[in-house]
C-alpha positions in Angstrom: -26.6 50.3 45.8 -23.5 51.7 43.8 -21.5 51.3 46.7 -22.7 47.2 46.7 -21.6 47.1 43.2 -18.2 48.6 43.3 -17.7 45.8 45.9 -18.8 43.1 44.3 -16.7 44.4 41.2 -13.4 45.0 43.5 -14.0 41.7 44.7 -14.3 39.7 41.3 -11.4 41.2 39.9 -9.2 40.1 42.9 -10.8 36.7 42.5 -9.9 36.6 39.1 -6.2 38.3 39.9 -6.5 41.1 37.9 -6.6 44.8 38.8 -8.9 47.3 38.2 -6.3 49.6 36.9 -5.6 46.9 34.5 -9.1 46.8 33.1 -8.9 50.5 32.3 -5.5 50.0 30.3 -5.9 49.4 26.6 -6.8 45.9 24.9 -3.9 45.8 22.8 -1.6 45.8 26.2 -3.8 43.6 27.4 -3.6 41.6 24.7 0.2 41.7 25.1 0.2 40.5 28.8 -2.1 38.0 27.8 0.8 36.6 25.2 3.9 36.8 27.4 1.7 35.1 29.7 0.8 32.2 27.8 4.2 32.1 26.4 5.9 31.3 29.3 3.0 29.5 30.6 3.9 26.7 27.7 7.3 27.2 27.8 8.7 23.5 27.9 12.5 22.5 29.6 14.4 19.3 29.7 14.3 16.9 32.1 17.3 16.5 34.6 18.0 13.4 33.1 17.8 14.9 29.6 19.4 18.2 30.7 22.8 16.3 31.6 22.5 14.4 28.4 22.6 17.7 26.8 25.8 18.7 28.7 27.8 15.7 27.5 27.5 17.3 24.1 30.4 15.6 21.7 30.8 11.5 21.8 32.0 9.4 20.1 30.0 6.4 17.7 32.1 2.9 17.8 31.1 0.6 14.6 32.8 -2.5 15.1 31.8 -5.9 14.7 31.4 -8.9 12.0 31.2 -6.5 9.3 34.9 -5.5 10.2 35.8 -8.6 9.2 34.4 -9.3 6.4 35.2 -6.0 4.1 31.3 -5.0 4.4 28.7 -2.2 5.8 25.8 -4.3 6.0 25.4 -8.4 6.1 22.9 -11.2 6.8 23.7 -12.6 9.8 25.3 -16.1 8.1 28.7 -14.6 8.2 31.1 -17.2 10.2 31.6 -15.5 13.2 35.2 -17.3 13.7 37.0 -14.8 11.5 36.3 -12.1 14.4 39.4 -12.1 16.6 41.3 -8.8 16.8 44.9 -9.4 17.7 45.6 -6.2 19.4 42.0 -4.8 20.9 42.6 -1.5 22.9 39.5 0.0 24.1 41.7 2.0 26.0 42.7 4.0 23.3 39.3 4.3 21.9 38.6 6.0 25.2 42.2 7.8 25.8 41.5 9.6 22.1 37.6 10.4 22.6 39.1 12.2 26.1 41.8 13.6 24.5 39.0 15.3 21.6 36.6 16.7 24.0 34.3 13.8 23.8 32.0 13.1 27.4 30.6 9.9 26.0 31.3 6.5 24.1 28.5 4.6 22.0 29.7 1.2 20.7 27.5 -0.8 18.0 26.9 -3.9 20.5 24.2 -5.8 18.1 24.1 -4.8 14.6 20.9 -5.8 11.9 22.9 -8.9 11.2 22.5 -10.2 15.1 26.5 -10.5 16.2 26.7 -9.1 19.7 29.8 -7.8 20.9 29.0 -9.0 24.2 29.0 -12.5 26.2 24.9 -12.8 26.1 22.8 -16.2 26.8 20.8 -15.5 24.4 22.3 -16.4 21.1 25.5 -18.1 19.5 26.1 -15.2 17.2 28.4 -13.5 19.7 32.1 -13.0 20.8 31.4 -16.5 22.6 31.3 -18.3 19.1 34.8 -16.6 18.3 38.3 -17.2 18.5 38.5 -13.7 20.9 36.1 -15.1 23.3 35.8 -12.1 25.5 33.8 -9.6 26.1 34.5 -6.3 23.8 31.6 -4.0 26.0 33.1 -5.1 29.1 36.4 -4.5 27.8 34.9 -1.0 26.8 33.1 -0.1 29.4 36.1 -0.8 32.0 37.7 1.7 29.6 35.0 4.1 29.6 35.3 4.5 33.4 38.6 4.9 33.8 38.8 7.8 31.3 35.5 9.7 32.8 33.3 8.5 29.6 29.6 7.8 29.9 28.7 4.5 28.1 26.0 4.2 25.9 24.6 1.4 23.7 23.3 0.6 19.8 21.0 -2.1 19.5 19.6 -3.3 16.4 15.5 -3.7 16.8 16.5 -5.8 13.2 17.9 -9.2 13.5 18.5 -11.2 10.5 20.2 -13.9 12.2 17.4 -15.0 14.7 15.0 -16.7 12.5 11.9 -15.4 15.0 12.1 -11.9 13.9 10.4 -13.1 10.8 8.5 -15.8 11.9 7.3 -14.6 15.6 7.2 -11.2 17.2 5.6 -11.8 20.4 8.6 -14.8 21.4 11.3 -12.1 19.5 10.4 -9.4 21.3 10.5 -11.1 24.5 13.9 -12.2 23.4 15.1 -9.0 22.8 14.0 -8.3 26.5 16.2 -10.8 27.5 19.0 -9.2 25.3 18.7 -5.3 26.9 18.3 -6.9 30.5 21.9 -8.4 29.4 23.1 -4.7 28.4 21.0 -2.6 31.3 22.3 -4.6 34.0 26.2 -5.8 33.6 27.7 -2.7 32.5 27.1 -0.3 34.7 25.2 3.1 34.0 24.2 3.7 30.7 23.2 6.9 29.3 21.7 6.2 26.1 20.1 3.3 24.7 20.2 3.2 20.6 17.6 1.1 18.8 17.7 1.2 14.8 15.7 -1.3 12.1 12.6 -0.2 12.9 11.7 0.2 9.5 11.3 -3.9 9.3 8.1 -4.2 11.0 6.9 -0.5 9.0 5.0 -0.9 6.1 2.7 1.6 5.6 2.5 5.7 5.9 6.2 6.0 3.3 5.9 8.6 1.0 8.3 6.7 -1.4 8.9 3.0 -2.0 11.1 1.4 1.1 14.1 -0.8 0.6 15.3 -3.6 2.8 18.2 -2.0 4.5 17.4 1.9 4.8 13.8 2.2 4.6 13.0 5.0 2.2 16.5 5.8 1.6 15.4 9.9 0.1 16.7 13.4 1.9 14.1 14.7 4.2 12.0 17.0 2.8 9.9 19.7 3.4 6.4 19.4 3.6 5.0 20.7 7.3 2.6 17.7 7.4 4.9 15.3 6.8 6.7 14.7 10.0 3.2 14.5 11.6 2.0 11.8 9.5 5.0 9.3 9.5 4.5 9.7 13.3 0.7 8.2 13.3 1.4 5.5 10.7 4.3 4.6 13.1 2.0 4.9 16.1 -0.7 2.9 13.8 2.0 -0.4 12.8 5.6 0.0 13.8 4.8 0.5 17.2 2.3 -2.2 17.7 4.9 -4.5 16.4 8.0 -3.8 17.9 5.8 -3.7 21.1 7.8 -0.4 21.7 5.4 1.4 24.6 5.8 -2.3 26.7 9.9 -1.8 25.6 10.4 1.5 26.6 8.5 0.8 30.2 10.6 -2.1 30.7 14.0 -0.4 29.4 13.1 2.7 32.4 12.4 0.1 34.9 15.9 -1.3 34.9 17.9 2.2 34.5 15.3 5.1 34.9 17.9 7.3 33.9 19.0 5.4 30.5 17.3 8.3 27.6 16.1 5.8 24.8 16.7 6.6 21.3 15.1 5.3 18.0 16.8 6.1 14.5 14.0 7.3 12.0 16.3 7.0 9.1 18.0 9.9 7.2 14.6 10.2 5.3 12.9 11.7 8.7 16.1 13.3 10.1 15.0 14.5 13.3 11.3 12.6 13.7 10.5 10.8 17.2 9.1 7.3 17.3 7.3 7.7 20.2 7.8 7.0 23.0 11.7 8.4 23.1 13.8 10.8 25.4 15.7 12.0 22.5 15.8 12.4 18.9 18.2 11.0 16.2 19.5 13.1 13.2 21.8 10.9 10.9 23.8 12.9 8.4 21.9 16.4 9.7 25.3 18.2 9.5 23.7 21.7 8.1 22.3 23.6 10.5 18.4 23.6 10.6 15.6 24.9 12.0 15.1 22.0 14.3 11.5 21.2 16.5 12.4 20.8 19.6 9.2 20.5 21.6 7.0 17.6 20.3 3.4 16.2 21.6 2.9 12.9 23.0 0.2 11.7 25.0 -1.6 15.0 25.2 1.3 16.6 26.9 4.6 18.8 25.1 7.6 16.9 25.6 11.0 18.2 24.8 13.0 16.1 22.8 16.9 17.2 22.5 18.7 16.1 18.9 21.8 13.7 18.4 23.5 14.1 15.3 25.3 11.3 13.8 28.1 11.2 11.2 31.1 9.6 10.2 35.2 10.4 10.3 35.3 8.4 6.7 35.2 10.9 4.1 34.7 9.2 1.0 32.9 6.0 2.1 31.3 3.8 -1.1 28.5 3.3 -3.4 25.3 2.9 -0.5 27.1 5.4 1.9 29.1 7.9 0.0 29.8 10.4 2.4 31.4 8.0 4.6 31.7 4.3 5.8 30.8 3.8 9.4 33.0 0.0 9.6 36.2 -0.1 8.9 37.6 -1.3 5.6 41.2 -1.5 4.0 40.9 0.0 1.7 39.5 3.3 3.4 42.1 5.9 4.7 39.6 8.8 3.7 38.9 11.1 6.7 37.0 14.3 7.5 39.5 17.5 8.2 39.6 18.9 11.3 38.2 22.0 9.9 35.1 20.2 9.2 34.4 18.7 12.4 34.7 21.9 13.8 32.3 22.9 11.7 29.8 20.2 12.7 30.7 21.0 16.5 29.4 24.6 15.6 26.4 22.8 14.0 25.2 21.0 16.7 25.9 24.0 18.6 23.5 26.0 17.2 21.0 23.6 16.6 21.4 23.0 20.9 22.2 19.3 19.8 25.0 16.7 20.6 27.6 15.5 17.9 28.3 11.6 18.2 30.8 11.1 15.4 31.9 7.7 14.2 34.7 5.6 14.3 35.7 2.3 12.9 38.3 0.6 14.4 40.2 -1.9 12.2 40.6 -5.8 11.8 43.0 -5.6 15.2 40.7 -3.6 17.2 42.6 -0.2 17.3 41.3 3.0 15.7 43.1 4.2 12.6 46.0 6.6 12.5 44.3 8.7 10.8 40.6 8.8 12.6 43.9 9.5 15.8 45.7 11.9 14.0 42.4 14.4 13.5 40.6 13.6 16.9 43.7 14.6 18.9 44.1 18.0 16.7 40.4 19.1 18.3 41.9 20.5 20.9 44.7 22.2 19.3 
């Protein structure tokens, strides 16, 4: 009879992969396996694609558009589009400098929330088609791109005030929009990230403050655990639905699997994922922080790497004092080199990339002085 039960004993624990001599030890080592275990059980990695989006590291954030002609950050989409004609465009040098800095990557502002596209699109007559320039600027930029090794990326505004059905019909807008990123995710070749921002139009509910037109609740993050959590669901509960973004994101990874889709929770959630996203936006987040990194989304952790955004302005205006992101006269502030090293050893830390901004002037070339401190990186 004993000798039945020390089989039936031997052979449950081999079953159940663990030894006898391990059921002898202590609980607290037991206890301790069962930890390391369960740690590396739910340890969560990048993706490939994510992985290699993580190696690029350091790029560089292009703003340059209507608003460059017009003295402003922000506009309405009624500004007349024939005062956009830079005499002396050189997306080459764009390109030659990010190189030169140690940048892997170029992100140009194709469609801000007024609705100009840098780009010849069918879609609308708020473009470089309505202009005395004519061309193309992201072809222009992304023939650049290549030929200096630079992945292309691309910023889309999910606001458009100058298309009159974002206000009055979001089924036929978002199936415009469609129409729009087919445009971007087809004739440009690869492209590595795709940036939406304005979602903050279509959110009304779950803010903890009162929201303003153009930066939705426009306070510094703060620090309540719960927080984060909860912005997510009211998203999830209205933003979401609106913007149609599960059906967006499906149709953005049918056209370029490979393209990791962005969407900018404002500086007020620096960091936050509107679901469903390959990677996580972090305006301004220039101090280091004790960043989430893995983040759950349809029952399953996800890792979500971190972009931080900033600008080479230093002194910027009123609405964006520590620095413009278009160009204006009037603006030769610009960050020291010592400080963008600092913000490389940032991101560092926090494992994240640095895309810092640049806005080229009136003639389409970047300032002297945004040159002058991107080619002293590597000094």
């Amino acid at each position: 009879m004993k000798g039945n039960r020390r089989a039936f004993i031997k052979k449950v624990t081999k079953t159940a992969g663990v030894s006898t001599a391990a059921m002898m030890l202590p609980a607290s080592w037991n206890q301790t396996v069962y930890a390391a275990n369960q740690e590396k059980k739910e340890e969560v990695l990048p993706t490939p694609a994510q992985k290699a989006w993580m190696d690029l590291g350091f790029g560089m954030f292009v703003h340059f558009g209507i608003n460059t002609y017009y003295d402003r950050e922000w506009s309405d989409g009624t500004l007349d589009p024939s005062s956009f004609n830079p005499t002396n465009l050189d997306t080459d040098q764009w390109c030659r400098v990010a190189k030169a800095a140690g940048m892997k990557y170029i992100i140009p502002v194709c469609k801000h929330h007024d609705g100009f596209c840098l780009w010849d699109t069918k879609y609308t007559d708020y473009s470089v088609n309505a202009t005395p320039f004519k061309k193309d600027v992201l072809a222009e930029l992304a023939n650049s791109a290549q030929k200096h090794g630079l992945k292309l990326g691309v910023y889309y505004s999910l606001w458009d005030r100058n298309n009159l059905l974002h206000d009055t019909n979001e089924p036929a807008y978002v199936d415009w929009m469609k129409q729009q990123l087919e445009e971007l995710l087809t004739n440009y070749g690869e492209i590595t990230e795709l940036w939406f921002d304005g979602f903050w139009k279509k959110q009304q509910h779950g803010w903890t403050k009162k929201i303003t037109d153009e930066s939705g609740e426009n306070i510094a993050k703060d620090t309540a655990i719960d927080r984060d959590d909860k912005f997510i669901k009211a998203w999830r509960a209205e933003g979401a639905y609106r913007w149609q973004m599960d059906h967006v994101y499906q149709f953005v990874k049918s056209i370029q699997p490979n393209c990791l889709v962005m969407n900018n929770p404002t500086t007020a959630y620096q960091g936050v994922p509107l679901h469903p996203v390959d990677i996580r936006s972090g305006e301004k987040y220039t101090n280091v922080k004790n960043d989430r990194k893995v983040w759950n989304w349809l029952g399953k952790d996800n890792y979500l790497p971190l972009q931080v955004e900033t600008t080479l302005s230093a002194s910027g205006n009123k609405k964006f004092p520590s620095g413009n992101w278009f160009w204006h006269e009037n603006d030769k502030s610009v960050k020291s080199k010592e400080t963008i090293l600092d913000y490389l050893a940032t991101t560092k830390k926090m494992q994240a990339n640095l895309l810092l901004n640049a806005g080229p002037s009136a003639a389409g070339k970047l300032r002297e002085e945004d040159e002058r401190v991107l080619l002293s990186l590597q000094d």
